[in-house]
C-alpha positions as CSV (number, residue, x, y, z in Angstrom):
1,X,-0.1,-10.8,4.7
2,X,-2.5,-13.0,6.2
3,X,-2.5,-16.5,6.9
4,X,-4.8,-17.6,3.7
5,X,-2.6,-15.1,1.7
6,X,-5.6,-13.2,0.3
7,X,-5.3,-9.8,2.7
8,X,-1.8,-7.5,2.2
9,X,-1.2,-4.8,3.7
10,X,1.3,-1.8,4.1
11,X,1.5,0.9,6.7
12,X,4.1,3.8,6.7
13,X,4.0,5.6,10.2
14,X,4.8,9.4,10.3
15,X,4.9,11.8,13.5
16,X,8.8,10.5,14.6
17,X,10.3,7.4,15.4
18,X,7.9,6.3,18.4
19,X,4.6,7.5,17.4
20,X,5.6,6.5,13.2
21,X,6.4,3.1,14.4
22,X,3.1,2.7,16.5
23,X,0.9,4.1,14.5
24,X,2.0,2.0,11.8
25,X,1.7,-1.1,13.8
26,X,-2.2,-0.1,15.3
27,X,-3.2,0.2,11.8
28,X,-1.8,-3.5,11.1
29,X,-3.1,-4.6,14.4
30,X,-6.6,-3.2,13.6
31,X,-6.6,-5.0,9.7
32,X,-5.1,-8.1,11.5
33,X,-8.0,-8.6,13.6
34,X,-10.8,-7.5,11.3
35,X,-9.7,-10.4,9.1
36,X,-9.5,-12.6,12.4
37,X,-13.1,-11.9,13.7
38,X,-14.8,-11.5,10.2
39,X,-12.7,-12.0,7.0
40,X,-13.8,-10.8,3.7
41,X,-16.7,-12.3,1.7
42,X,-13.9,-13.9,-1.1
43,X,-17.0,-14.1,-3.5
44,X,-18.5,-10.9,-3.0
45,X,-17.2,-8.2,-5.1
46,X,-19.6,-5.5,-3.1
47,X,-19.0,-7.4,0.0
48,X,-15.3,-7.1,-0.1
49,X,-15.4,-3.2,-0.7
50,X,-17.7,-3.0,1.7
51,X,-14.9,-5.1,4.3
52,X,-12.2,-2.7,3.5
53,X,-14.4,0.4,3.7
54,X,-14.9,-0.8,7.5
55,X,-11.6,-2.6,7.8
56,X,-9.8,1.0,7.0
57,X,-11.5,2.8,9.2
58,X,-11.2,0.9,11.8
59,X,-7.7,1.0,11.6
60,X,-7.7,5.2,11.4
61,X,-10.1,5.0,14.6
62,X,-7.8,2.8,16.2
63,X,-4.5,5.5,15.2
64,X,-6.9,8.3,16.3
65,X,-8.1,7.5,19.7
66,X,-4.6,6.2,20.6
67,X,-3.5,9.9,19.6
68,X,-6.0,11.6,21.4
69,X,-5.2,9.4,24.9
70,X,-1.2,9.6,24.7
71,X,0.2,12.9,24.8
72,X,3.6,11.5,23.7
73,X,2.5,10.4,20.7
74,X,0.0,13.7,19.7
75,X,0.0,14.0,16.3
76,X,1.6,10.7,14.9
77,X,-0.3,9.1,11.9
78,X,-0.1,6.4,9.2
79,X,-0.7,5.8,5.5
80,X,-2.3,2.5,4.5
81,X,-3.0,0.3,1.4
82,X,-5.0,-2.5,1.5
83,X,-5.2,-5.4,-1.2
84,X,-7.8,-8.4,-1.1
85,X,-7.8,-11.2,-3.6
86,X,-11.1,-12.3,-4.5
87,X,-12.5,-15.1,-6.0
88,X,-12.3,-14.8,-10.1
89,X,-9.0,-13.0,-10.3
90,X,-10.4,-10.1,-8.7
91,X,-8.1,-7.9,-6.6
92,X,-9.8,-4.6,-4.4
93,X,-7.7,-2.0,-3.2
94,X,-8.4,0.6,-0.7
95,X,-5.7,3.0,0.5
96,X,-4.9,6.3,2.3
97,X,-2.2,8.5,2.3
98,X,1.0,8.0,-0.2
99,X,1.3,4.4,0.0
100,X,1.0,3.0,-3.3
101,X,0.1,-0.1,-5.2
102,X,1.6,-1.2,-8.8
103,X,0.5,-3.9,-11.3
104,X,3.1,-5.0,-13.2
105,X,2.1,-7.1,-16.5
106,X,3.9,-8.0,-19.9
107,X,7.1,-5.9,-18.4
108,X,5.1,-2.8,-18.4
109,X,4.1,-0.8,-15.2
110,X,0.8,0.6,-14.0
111,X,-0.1,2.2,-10.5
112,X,-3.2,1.6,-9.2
113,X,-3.4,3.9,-6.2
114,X,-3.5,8.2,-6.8
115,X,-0.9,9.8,-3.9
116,X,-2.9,11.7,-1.2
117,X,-0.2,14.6,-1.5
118,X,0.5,17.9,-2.6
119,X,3.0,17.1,-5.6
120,X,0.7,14.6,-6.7
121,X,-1.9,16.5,-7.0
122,X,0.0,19.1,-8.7
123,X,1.0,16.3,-11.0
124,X,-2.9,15.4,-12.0
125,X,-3.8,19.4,-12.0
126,X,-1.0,19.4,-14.6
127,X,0.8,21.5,-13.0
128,X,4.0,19.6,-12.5
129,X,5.9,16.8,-14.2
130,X,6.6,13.6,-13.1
131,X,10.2,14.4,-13.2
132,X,9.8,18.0,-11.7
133,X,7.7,15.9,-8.6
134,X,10.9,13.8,-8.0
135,X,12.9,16.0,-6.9
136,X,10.2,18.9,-5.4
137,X,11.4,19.8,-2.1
138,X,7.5,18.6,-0.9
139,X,7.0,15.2,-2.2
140,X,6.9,14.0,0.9
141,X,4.0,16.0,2.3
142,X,0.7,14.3,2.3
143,X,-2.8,15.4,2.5
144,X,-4.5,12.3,4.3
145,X,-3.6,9.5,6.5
146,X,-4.7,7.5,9.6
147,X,-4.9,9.2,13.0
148,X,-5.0,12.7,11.9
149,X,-9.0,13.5,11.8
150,X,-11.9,10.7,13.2
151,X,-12.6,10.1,10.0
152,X,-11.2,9.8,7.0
153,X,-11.9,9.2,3.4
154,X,-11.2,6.4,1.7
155,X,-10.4,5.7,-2.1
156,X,-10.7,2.6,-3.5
157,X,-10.3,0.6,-6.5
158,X,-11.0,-2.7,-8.4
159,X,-8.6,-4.8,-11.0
160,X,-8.9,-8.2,-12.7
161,X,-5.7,-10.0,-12.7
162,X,-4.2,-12.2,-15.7
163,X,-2.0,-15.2,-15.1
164,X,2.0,-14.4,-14.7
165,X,0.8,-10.6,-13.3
166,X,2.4,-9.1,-10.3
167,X,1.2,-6.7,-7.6
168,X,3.5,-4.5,-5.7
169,X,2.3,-2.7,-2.4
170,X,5.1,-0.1,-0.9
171,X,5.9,2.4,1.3
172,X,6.8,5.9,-0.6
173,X,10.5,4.8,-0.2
174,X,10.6,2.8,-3.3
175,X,8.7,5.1,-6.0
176,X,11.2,7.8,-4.0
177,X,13.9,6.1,-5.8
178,X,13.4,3.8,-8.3
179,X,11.1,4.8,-10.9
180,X,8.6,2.4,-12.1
181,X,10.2,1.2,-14.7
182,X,13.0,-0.1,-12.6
183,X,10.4,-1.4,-10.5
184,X,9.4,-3.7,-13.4
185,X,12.8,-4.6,-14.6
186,X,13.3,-6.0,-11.1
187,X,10.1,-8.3,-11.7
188,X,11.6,-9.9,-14.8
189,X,14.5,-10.6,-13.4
190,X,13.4,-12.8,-11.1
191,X,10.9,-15.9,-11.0
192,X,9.5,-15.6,-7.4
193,X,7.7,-13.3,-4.6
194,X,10.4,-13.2,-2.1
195,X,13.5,-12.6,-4.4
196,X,11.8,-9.5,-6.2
197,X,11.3,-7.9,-2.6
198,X,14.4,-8.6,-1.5
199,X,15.6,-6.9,-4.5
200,X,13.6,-3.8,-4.8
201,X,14.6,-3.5,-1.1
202,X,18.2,-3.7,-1.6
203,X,18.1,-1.5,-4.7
204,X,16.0,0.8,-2.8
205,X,18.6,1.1,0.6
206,X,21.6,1.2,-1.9
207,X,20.5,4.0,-4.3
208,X,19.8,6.5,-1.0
209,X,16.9,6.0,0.0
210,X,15.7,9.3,2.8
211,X,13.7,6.8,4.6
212,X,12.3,3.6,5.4
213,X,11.3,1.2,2.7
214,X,8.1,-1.8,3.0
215,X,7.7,-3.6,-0.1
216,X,5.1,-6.5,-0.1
217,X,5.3,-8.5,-3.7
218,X,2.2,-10.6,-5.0
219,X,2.5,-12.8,-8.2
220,X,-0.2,-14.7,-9.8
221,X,-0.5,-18.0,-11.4
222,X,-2.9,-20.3,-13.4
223,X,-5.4,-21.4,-10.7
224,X,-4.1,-24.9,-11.7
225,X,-0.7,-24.3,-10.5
226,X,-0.5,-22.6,-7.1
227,X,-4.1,-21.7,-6.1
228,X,-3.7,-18.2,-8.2
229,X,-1.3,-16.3,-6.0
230,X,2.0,-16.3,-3.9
């Protein structure tokens, strides 16, 4: 999250415990200092695609070369979504990888992001469930990320936000667990930010979950009250 609390990001490293952890952390590094040296235009919708376009692959440059250069690490990459808050209520996405965003409104779920991964896309060809892709024995194999290839494609998306919405970015721990709707349920419970994250973490950890978890938890607001977001 930065500072102005209109960039949010999530990284979820793969290629074992050293080179998961690092390559998660180059890609944060890289989006850090993108929105250090030249932050997004807040009130340019183009302009703020066109930020995470570069922003992105910057980041899978960075995971790359660090790859290429350090034989211990060979191999490691990272998934990645993105989330700007523009001016308007406008929020843009970008993200690689199975990473995933959700907007949660009037206590019902949507996700915003499409898995980069073979079940998933078995889900959208229609051939699988939803329910037969939770418990396929490769849910967790991905067909794009940071680091793996010196370029990489990037999908992106745009969403106009209501007052009292939230937006949920997370590793695939979570959705490996709970299912949205519990995702939600979790929302309503609770008033602010930090307690929902806390709690889809806990519920998350508690209920099994076969690997790390990052949840970051976005609520919005009338302008009037806390300057649209928290």
């Amino acid at each position: 999250m930065s500072p102005d609390d209109r960039v949010f990001a999530v990284a979820d490293g793969m290629g074992g415990a050293v080179g998961g952890a690092k390559a998660s952390k180059l890609a944060v590094e890289a989006i850090e200092r993108m929105w250090k040296e030249t932050p997004p235009p807040l009130a340019d919708r183009e302009g703020i695609q066109k930020w995470l376009q570069e922003t992105v692959t910057l980041a899978n440059q960075s995971v790359w070369h660090e790859a290429e250069e350090d034989q211990a690490v060979r191999g490691m990459g990272t998934t990645v979504v993105v989330a700007v808050q523009g001016e308007g209520n406008i929020i843009e996405i970008a993200h690689v990888g199975d990473s995933r965003a959700y907007l949660l409104r009037e206590g019902k779920p949507s996700l915003l992001t499409n898995d980069h991964s073979v079940v998933q896309e078995m889900v959208r060809a229609g051939r699988l469930t939803e329910e037969q892709a939770r418990i396929n024995p490769y849910k967790n194999l991905i067909t794009r990320c940071l680091g793996h290839e010196e370029k990489v494609e990037i999908d992106q998306t745009t969403h106009e936000l209501k007052p009292k919405d939230w937006i949920v970015l997370c590793s695939d721990g979570l959705p490996t667990v709970l299912r949205d709707e519990q995702i939600c349920d979790v929302a309503n419970d609770s008033r602010e930010p930090d307690g929902v994250c806390e709690e889809l973490v806990k519920q998350t950890l508690d209920g099994g979950a076969p690997d790390n978890v990052t949840v970051v938890v976005i609520k919005y607001y009338d302008e009037s009250d806390n300057n649209g977001s928290k």
